[in-house]
C-alpha positions as CSV (number, residue, x, y, z in Angstrom):
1,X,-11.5,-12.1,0.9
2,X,-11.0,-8.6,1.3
3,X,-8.1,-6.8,0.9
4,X,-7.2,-3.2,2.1
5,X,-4.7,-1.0,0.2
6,X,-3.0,2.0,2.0
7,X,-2.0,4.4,-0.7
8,X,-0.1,8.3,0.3
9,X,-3.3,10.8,-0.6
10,X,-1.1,13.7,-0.1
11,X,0.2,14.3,-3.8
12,X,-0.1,13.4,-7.2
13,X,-1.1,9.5,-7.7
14,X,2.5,7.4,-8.6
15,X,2.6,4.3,-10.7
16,X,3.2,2.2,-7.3
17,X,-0.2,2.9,-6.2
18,X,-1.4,1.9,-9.3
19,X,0.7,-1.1,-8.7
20,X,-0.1,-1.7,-5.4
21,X,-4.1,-1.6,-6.3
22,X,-3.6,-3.8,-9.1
23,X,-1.4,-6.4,-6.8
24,X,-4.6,-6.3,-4.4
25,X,-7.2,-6.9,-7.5
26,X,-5.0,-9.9,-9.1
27,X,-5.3,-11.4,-5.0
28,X,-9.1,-11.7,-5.8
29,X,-11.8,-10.2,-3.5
30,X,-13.0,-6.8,-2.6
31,X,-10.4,-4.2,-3.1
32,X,-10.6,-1.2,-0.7
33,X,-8.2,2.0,-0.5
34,X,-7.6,3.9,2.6
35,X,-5.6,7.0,2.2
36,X,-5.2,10.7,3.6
37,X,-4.5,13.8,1.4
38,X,-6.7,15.1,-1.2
39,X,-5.1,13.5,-4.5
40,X,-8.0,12.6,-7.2
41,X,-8.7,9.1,-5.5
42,X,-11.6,8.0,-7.6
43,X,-9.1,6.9,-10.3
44,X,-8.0,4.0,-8.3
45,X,-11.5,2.3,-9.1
46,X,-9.9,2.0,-12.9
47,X,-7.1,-0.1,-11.4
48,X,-9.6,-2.6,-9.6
49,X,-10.4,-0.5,-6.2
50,X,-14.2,-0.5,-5.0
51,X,-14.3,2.5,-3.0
52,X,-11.7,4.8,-1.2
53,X,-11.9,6.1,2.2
54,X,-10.1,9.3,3.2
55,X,-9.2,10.9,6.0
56,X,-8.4,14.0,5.5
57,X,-7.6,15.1,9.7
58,X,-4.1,13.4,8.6
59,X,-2.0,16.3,6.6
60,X,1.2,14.9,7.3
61,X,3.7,11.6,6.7
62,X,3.8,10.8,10.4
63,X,4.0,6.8,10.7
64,X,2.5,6.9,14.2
65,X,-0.8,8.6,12.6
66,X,-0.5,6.7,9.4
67,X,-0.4,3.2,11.4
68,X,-3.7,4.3,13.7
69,X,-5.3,5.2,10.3
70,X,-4.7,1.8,8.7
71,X,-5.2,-0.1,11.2
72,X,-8.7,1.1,12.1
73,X,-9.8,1.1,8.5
74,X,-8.4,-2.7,8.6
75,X,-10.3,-3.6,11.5
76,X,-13.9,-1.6,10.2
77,X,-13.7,-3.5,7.0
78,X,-12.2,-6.4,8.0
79,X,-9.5,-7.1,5.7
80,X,-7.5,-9.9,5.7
81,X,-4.7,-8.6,3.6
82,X,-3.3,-5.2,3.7
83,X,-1.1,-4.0,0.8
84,X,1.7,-1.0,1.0
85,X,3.9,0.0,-1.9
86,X,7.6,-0.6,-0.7
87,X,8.8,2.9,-0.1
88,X,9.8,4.6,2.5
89,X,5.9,5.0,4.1
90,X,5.8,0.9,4.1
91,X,9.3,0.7,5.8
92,X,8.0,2.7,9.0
93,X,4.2,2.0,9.1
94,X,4.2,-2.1,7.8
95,X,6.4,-3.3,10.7
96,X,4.2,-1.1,13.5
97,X,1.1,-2.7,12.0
98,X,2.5,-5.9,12.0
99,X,2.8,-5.7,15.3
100,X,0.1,-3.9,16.3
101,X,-2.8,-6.6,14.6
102,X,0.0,-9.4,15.1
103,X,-0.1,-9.6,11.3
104,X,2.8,-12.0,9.6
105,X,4.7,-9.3,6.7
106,X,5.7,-9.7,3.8
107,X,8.5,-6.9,2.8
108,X,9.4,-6.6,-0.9
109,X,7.0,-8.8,-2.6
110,X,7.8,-9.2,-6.3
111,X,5.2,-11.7,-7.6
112,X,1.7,-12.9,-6.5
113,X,1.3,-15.5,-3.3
114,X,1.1,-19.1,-3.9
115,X,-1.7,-20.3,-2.0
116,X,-1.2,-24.1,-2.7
117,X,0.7,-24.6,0.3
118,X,0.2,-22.2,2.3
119,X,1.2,-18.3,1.6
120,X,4.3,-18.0,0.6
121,X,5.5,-14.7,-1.8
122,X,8.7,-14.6,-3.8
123,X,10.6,-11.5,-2.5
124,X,14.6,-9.9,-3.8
125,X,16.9,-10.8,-1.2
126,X,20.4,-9.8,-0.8
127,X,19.8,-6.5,-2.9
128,X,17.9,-8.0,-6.2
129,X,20.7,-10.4,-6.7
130,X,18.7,-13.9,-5.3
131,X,15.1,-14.2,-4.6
132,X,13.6,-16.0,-1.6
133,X,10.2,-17.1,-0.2
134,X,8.7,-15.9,2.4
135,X,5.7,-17.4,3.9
136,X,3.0,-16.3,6.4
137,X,1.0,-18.2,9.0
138,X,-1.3,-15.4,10.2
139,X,-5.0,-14.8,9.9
140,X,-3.8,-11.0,8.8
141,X,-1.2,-11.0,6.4
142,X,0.7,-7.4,5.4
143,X,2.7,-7.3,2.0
144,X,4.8,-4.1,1.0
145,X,5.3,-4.6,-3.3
146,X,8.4,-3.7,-5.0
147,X,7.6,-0.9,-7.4
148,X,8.0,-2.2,-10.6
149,X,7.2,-5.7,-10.2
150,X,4.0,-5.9,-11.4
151,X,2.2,-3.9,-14.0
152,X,-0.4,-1.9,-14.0
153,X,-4.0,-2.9,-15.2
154,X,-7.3,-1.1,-16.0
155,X,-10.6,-3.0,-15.0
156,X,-12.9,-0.8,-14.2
157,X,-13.9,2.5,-13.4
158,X,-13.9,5.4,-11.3
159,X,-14.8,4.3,-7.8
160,X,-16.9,6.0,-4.9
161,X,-14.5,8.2,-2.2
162,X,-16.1,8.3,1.1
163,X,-14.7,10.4,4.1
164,X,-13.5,7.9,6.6
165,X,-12.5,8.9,10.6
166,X,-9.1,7.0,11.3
167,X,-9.2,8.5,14.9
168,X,-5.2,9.1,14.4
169,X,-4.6,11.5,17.2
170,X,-2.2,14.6,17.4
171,X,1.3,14.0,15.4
172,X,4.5,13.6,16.9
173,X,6.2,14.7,14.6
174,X,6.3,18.2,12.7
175,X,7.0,18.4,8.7
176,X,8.7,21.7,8.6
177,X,9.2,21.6,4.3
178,X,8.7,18.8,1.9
179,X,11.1,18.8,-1.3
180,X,8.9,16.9,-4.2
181,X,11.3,15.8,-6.7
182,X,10.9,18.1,-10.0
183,X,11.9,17.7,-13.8
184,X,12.8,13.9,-15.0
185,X,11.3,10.7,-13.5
186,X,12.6,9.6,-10.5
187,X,14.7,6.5,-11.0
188,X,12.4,4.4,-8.9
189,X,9.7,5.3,-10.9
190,X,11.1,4.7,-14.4
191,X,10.3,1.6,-16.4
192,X,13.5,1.0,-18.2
193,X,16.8,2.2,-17.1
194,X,19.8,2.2,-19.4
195,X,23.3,2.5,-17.9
């Protein structure tokens, strides 16, 4: 099985995307990266990725571009899994894909699939305060992971980056200014939070 992992190339590497590699390497199978930006990528082969393609004609968080981008690395590898980190990229480009390689998603997956009847993935409903299970049908299955539900795991090493061409077309959108949160860790981000 091979599984692709979209992670945001544009800045610094978070924990999610070490989260979201991890998630992909405990699903079993190749692991492969697709991402934009020019971030130190080779990292991600630590986590379990083995090898990352970038483009690098994508500069900006459109979801429109983002979507084309994933979507052709998905169909030129032929992943049967694709694997977002549940922020705010995952809640505008997951649902497009969904559609676009009529892929059954998963949206805030909190533990590992459970294969023995199917593929089903406990997810936090009703803001954290139940979980349910949600399970998938499809050939192509799409998961966004909670941050912070799984940890992060070094198996390997540094991976090879390749250039990859996504064919994402002319934005529609325009990113005048981009605010990068500065100082303390953003609460999303933190491990423990004490109240």
């Amino acid at each position: 099985m091979k599984t692709l992992v979209y992670i945001n190339g544009n800045h610094a590497m978070s924990k999610a995307s070490f989260e979201a590699v991890t998630y992909a390497k405990k699903l079993g199978g190749e692991v492969i990266v697709v991402s934009s930006g020019s971030a130190d990528l080779s990292k991600l082969g630590e986590y379990g990725a083995s090898k990352v393609m970038v483009d690098k004609a994508l500069e900006n968080g459109d979801a429109q571009q983002i979507t084309r981008l994933v979507a052709a690395a998905a169909q030129s590898t032929g992943a049967e899994v694709i694997v977002f980190s549940h922020d705010l990229v995952a809640k505008a480009v997951a649902p497009r894909l969904s559609v676009r390689l009529k892929a059954g998603l998963i949206s805030g997956a909190i533990a590992l699939p459970d294969t023995s009847n199917g593929f089903s993935v406990k997810v936090n409903v009703f803001s954290g305060k139940a979980f349910g299970s949600v399970s998938v049908k499809t050939a192509m299955k799409i998961i966004s992971l909670l941050p912070n539900s799984i940890q992060p795991e070094v198996t390997g090493a540094a991976c090879a980056v390749e250039a990859f061409d996504g064919n994402v077309g002319a934005p529609a959108i325009k990113i005048v200014e981009t605010k990068i949160p500065e100082g303390n860790i953003p609460l999303p981000e933190a491990e423990l939070v004490v109240s």
